[in-house]
N, C-alpha and C positions, 0 to 999 in steps of 0.2 A: 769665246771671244765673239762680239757684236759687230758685227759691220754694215756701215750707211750703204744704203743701195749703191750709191755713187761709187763708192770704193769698190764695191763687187762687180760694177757693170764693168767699171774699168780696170777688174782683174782680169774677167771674161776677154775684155778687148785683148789685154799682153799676151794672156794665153792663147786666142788665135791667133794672135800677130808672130807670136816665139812659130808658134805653130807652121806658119806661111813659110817664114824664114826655113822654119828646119827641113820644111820638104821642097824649099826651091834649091840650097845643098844636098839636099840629098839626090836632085833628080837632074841636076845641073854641073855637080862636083867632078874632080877627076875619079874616073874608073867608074863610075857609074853606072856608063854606056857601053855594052858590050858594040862593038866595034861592028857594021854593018845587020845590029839588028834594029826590025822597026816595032817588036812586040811589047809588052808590057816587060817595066821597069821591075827586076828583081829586087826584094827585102831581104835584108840580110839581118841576123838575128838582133842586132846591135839597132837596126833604125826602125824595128820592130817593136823592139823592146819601148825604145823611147816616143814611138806614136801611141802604144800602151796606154805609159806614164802621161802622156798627156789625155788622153779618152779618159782615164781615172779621174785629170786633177780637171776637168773641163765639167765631166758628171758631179764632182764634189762640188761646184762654182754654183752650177745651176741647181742642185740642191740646197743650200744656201740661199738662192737666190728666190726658191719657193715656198721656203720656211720664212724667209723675211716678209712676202708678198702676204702672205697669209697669218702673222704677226700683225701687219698693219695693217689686214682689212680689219680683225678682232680687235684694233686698239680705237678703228673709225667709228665699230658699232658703240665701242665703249662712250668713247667722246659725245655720240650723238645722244647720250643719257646726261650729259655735265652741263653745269648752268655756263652758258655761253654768251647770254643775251639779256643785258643789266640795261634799265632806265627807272629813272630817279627825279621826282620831283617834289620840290620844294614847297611851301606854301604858308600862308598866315592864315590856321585853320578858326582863328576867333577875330574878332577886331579888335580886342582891346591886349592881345598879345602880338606882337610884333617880331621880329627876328627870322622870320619865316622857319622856325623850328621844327611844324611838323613837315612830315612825309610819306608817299608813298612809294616803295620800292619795288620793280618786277624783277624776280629773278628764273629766266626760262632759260628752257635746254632747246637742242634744234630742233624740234618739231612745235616748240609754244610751250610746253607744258612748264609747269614751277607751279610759283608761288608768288603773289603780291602780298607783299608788307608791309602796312601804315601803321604810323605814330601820332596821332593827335595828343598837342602839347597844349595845355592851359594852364590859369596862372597857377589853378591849386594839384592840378593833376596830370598825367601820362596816362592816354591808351595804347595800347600796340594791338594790330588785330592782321590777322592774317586769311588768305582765301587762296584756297586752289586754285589754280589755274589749268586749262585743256585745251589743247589745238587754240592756245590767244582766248577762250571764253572762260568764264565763269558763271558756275549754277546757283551763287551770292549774288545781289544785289552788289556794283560795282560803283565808286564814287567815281564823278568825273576826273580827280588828279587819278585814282588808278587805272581807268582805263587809257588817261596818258601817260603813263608807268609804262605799259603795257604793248601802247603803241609806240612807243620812244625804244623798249627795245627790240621789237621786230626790227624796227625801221634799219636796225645796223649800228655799226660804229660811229656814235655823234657825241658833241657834248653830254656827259652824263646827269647835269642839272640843268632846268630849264625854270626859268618862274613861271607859277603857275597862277 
């Protein structure tokens, strides 16, 4: 069974909270108090038992709660490898074709790296060509729409097409 941190933090809290409760009766309740003593409060096998049961189900909480912490550090390192970071622009790569068909696309992960990918469209033909990309450079010669690809998506979340 999976559980959101939220739900575990705020099992941890009811379980010290149950917790509080159960040793303010306990230390508060009748018979409790042996009657003119001022030394530590006897356990008796029964509220022993049940501060146990809670030491058990407190260490199962935060076990859980260190298998989740360490789940999502290995799901951040994962992410920081996935394309994250998309810009896209448009352009009328001839004069005599119009529609602004072709494009260049960057698609990077969090640190820059990917790939840009252009389409020049003419009237009789289609290239697509593609270049590595590294920390945002390239060791290709880059056309000016890609390297506004490029800086379009470091830049963040913006319009994803821009006329170029």
């Amino acid at each position: 069974m999976d559980l959101s941190t939220k739900t575990l933090s705020a099992l941890v809290l009811i379980s010290l909270g149950l917790s509080a409760v159960a040793v303010f009766f306990a230390v508060m309740g009748p018979g409790s108090r042996r009657s003119g003593s001022d030394g530590p409060i006897p356990l008796d096998d029964d509220l022993q038992a049940m501060f146990d049961g809670y030491a058990r189900h407190i260490q199962r909480v935060e076990s859980a709660i260190r298998k989740l912490a360490a789940e999502s550090k290995r799901q951040n390192m994962i992410l920081k490898g996935a394309v994250q970071h998309v810009g896209m622009v448009r352009y009328d790569a001839f004069d005599d074709v119009g529609g602004r068909l072709s494009f260049s696309c960057a698609l990077l992960d969090d640190r820059g790296d990917g790939v840009v990918i252009t389409s020049i469209n003419g009237r009789q033909d289609t290239r697509v060509y593609s270049k590595p990309i590294s920390a945002g450079q390239s060791s290709h010669n880059l056309s000016e729409e890609e390297v506004a690809a490029i800086q379009q998506a470091n830049a963040g979340p913006r319009k994803a097409v821009s006329a170029g």
